[in-house]
Structures are given as structure tokens and as C-alpha cells.
C-alpha positions as CSV (number, residue, x, y, z in Angstrom):
1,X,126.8,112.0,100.2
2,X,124.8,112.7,103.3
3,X,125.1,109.4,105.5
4,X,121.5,110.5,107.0
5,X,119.9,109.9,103.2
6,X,119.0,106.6,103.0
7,X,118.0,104.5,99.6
8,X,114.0,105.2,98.9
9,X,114.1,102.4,95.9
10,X,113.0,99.1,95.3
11,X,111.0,98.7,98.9
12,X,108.0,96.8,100.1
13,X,105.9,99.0,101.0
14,X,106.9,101.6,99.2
15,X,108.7,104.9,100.2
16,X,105.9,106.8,102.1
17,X,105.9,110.8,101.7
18,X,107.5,111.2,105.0
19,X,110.2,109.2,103.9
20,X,110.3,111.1,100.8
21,X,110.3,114.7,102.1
22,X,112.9,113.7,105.5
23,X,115.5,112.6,102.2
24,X,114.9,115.9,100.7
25,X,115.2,117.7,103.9
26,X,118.5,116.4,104.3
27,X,119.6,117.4,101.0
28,X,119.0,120.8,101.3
29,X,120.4,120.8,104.6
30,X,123.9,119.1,103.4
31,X,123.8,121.6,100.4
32,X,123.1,124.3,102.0
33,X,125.1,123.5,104.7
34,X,122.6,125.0,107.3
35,X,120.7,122.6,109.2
36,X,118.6,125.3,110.4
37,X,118.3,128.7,107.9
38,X,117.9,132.0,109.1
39,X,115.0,133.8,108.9
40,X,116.3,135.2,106.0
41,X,116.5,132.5,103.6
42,X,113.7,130.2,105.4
43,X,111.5,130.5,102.7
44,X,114.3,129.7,100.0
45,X,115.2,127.0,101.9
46,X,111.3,125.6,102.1
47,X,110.9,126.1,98.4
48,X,113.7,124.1,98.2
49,X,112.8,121.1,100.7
50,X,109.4,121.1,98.0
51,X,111.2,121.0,94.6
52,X,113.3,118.4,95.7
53,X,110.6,116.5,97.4
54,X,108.9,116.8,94.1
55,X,111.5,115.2,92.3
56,X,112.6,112.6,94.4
57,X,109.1,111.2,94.7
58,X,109.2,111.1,90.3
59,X,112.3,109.6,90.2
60,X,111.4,106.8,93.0
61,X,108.1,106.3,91.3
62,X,109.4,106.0,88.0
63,X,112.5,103.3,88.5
64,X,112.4,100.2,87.4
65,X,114.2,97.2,88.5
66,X,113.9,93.0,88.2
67,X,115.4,92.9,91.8
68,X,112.9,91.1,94.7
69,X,111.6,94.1,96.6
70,X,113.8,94.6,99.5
71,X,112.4,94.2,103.4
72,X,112.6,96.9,105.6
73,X,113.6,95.1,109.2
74,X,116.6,92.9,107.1
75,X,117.9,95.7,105.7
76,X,117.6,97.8,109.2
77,X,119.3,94.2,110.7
78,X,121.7,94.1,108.2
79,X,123.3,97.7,108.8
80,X,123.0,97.8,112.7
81,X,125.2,94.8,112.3
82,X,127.4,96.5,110.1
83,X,127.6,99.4,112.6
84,X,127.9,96.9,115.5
85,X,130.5,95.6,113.8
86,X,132.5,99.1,112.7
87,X,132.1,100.4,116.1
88,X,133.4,97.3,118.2
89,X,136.6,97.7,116.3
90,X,137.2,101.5,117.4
């Protein structure tokens, strides 16, 4: 899995569309394996970008979970110390 796609779920606030469609982006990008397309396929690759925007935002909206919402700055805490932590070692 991309390691730029990050878990939309179970947030407070919510996903917001940017967050929604940046996912998506990288999805196509990792499957297409293009991170920018040609001119060529730039519209295949936008139609893309919107189905699977589309779909993400469905599935997000529609989960269900008895978890506490996560927060947004303890999670972002939690992995920089995890990366602080990988990195030192290297």
C-alpha cells in the first residue's frame, strides 16, 4: 500500500473532500504508476482520480464503528514519534 494514503475513518472532524480526493489521487498514482500522466492519458487518469474519489467518500461515509473518534494532533504525535524513533536507529 501507498505509505502516502493515510486512514480517512473514524475521525473527529470528519475526512474533509480534500482529504478525500488527495487519498484518491495517490491511488491512481501508485496504480498507475505515473505520478504525473502524459497528455495522452490525462483525462483517463482524471476520470479516474473522480471514480475513486467517489467511492472512497461512500465507503468513509457509510462505516460504522463503536471506537471513540480518533484526534487528529495525537495521532499526527503518535506517528512523528514513531518516525523519530525509526529514523534515529538508521
Amino acid at each position: 500500500m501507498c505509505r502516502n494514503i493515510r486512514p480517512l475513518n473514524n475521525f473527529q472532524p470528519p475526512a474533509t473532500d480534500d482529504e478525500v480526493r488527495a487519498a484518491a489521487v495517490q491511488y491512481v498514482r501508485k496504480v498507475s504508476g505515473a505520478t504525473k500522466p502524459s497528455a495522452a492519458n490525462q483525462e483517463a487518469f482524471d476520470a479516474a482520480v473522480e471514480a475513486v474519489t467517489a467511492a472512497t467518500r461512500t465507503l468513509v461515509d457509510a462505516l460504522v464503528t463503536t471506537a471513540p473518534p480518533k484526534d487528529r494532533e495525537v495521532e499526527a504525535a503518535k506517528a512523528r514519534a514513531r518516525a523519530q524513533q525509526r529514523y534515529a536507529s538508521a
